[in-house]
N, C-alpha and C positions, 0 to 999 in steps of 0.2 A: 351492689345491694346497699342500700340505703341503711340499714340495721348496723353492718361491719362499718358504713364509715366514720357516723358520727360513734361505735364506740373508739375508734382507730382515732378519733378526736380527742375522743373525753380521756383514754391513753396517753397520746404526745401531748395533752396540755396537764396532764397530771405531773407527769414526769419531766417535762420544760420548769416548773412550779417548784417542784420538790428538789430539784438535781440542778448541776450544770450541766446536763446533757441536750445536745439535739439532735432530736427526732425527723425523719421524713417517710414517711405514708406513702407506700408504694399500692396506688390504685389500679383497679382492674384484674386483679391475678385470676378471678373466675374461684373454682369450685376449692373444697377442702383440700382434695389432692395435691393441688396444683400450686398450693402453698406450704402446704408441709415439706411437699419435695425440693421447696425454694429454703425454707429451714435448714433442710438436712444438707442442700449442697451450699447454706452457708450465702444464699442469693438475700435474703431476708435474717433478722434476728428475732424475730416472735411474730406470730400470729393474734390479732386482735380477737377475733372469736373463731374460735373451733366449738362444735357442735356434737357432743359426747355419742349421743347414737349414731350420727353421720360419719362419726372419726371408727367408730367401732365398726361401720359396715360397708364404708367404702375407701379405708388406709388399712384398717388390717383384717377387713376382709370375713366377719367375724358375725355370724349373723343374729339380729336381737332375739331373743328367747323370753316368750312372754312370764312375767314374771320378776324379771331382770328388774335391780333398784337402779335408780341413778346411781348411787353410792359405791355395786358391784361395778357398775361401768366404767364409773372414774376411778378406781382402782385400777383397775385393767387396762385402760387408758395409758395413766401414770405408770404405771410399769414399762408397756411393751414402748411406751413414746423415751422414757430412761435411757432403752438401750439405743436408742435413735439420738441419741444426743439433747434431747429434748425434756425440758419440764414442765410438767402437764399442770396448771394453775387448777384452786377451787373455782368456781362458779363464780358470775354478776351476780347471780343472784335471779334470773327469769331463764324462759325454756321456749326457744321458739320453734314450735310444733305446731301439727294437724290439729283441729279441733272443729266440735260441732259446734253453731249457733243459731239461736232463736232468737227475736224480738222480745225486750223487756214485758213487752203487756202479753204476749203468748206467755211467759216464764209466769209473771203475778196471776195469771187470771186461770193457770191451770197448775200452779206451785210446783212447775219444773225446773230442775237444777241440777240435774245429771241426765246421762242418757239415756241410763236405764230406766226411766221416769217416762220416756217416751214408747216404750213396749207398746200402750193397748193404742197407741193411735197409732203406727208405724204406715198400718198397711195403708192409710188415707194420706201419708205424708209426701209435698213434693221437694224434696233436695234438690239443691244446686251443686254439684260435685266439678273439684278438679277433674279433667278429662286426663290424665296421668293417673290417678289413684282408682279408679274405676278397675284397671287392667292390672293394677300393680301387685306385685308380688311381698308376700309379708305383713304388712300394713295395712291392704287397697282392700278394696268392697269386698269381693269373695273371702278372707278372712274373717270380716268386722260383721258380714253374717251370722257367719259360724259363732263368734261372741257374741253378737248383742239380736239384729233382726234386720230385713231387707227393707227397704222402703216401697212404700207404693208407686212412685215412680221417680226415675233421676233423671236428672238435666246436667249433663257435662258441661262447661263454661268457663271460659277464662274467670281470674279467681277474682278481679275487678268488678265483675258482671255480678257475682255471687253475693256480694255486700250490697250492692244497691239494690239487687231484686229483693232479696229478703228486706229490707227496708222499706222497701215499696211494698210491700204485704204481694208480691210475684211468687213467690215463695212460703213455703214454711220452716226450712233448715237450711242451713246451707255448709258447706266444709271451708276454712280458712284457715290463715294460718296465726296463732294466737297473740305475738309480737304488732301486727299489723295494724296500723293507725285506723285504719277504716273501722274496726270495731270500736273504736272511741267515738269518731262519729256520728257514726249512724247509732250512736249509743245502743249495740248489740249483746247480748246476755252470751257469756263462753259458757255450757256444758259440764259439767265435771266426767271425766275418764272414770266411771267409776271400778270399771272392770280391767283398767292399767292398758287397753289394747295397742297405743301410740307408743311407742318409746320414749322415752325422754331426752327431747332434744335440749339439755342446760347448755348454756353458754356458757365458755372460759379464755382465758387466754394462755400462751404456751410461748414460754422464750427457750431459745438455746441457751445449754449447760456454757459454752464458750462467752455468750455474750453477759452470763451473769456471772463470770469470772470478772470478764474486762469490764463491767458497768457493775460495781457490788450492791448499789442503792437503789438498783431495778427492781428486785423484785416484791421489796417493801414497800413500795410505791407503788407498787402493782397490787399488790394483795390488801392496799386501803380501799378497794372495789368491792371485796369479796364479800356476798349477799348483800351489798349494798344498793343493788338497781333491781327497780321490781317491775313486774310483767308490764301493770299499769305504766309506769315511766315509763319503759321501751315503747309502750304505745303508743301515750303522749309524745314522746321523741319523732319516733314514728312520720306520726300524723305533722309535725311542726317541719318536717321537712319537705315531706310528701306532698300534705293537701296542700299549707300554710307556705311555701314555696322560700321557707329560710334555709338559710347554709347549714349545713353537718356542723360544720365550724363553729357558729354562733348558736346552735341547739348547743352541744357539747360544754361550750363555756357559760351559759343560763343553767345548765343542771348543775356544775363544778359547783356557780358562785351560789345560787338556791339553796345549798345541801353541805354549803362554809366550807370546801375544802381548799377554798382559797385564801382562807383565814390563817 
């Protein structure tokens, strides 16, 4: 995932910078689980981004309740990741999640800015949906019914398809996911949640209790991040890897040096 590696970047070049430590970047691990478990048995010494809804529903198991703050999350997070040897970090500072969008001139020309703002045109509207979220449980269309309203008709689609149709006026909404470079692009208007239905997927990072014993300078160097990268930037990031076809590596150290932490 393009997102984990240039922050897994902007991480080992913070802490190369700041420390005499060196860092190496163990790529590919796959899903959240699959690195926590690499934590816990001590295969890895921190996680570049873990994802506070995704940790809460698929490591401990613990399912979101609409309602729920970021705040209660990573609370509960921090806690139950303690007893696991693990220190659950604040946030980057962005949340990469579900989200609705529309084209800027549908947004100005009918002054929509949330979702709920779409209500009386629903029933004429054509969405572009992940073909996962449609069936999904918790989150996926049959709930977001029941909160907000059904569309008039959906198009399941790879999530690729979904930003260039709506950009192409193929569409009128489409689902994405809100870190995503494509909506910088195709310069596409995000939704606001106003009704909280998504979780809050923030970003954080988590190191072992062991490894900030034996590294003590880690995790001040780490927590010089916190709220410091915004949705926008991750997109920009995003997009500079993705469309723009530069290295994690050399986005990573353009953000460092842009934002003086290499001062």
């Amino acid at each position: 995932m393009t997102e984990s590696e240039i922050i897994a970047q902007i991480d080992k070049q913070m802490i190369e910078h700041y420390t005499n430590y060196h860092v190496t970047i163990i790529p590919n691990l796959g899903s959240g689980v699959v690195t926590y478990n690499a934590q816990r048995h001590h295969m890895a010494d921190m996680s570049a981004t873990r994802y506070m809804a995704t940790d809460q529903e698929t490591v401990l198991h613990y399912p979101y309740r609409k309602g729920q703050t970021t705040k209660n999350i990573y609370h509960h997070l921090k806690k139950q990741f303690a007893k696991k040897g693990i220190d659950y970090l604040p946030s980057y500072g962005f949340a990469d999640t579900y989200c609705w969008m529309i084209t800027q001139k549908t947004s100005k020309q009918k002054n929509i800015k949330t979702i709920g703002q779409l209500k009386p045109y629903a029933n004429s509207l054509k969405a572009g949906i992940d073909p996962m979220w449609e069936n999904m449980k918790g989150d996926g269309y049959k709930n977001f019914k029941k909160t907000y309203f059904s569309f008039g008709s959906i198009y399941p689609m790879q999530a690729g398809l979904v930003y260039q149709a709506l950009a192409h006026n193929k569409l009128d909404i489409g689902l994405g996911y809100s870190t995503d470079g494509r909506i910088k692009d195709y310069n596409l208007k995000i939704l606001k949640d106003n009704k909280n239905f998504f979780p809050p997927f923030e970003c954080s990072p988590a190191i072992n209790f062991s490894t900030l014993h034996k590294y003590p300078k880690l995790k001040n160097v780490i927590l010089k991040l916190r709220n410091k990268i915004s949705l926008k930037q991750m997109q920009y990031m995003n997009s500079q890897v993705d469309s723009h076809f530069k290295s994690t590596k050399t986005v990573a150290h353009n953000f460092l040096t842009k934002n003086n932490y290499f001062k």
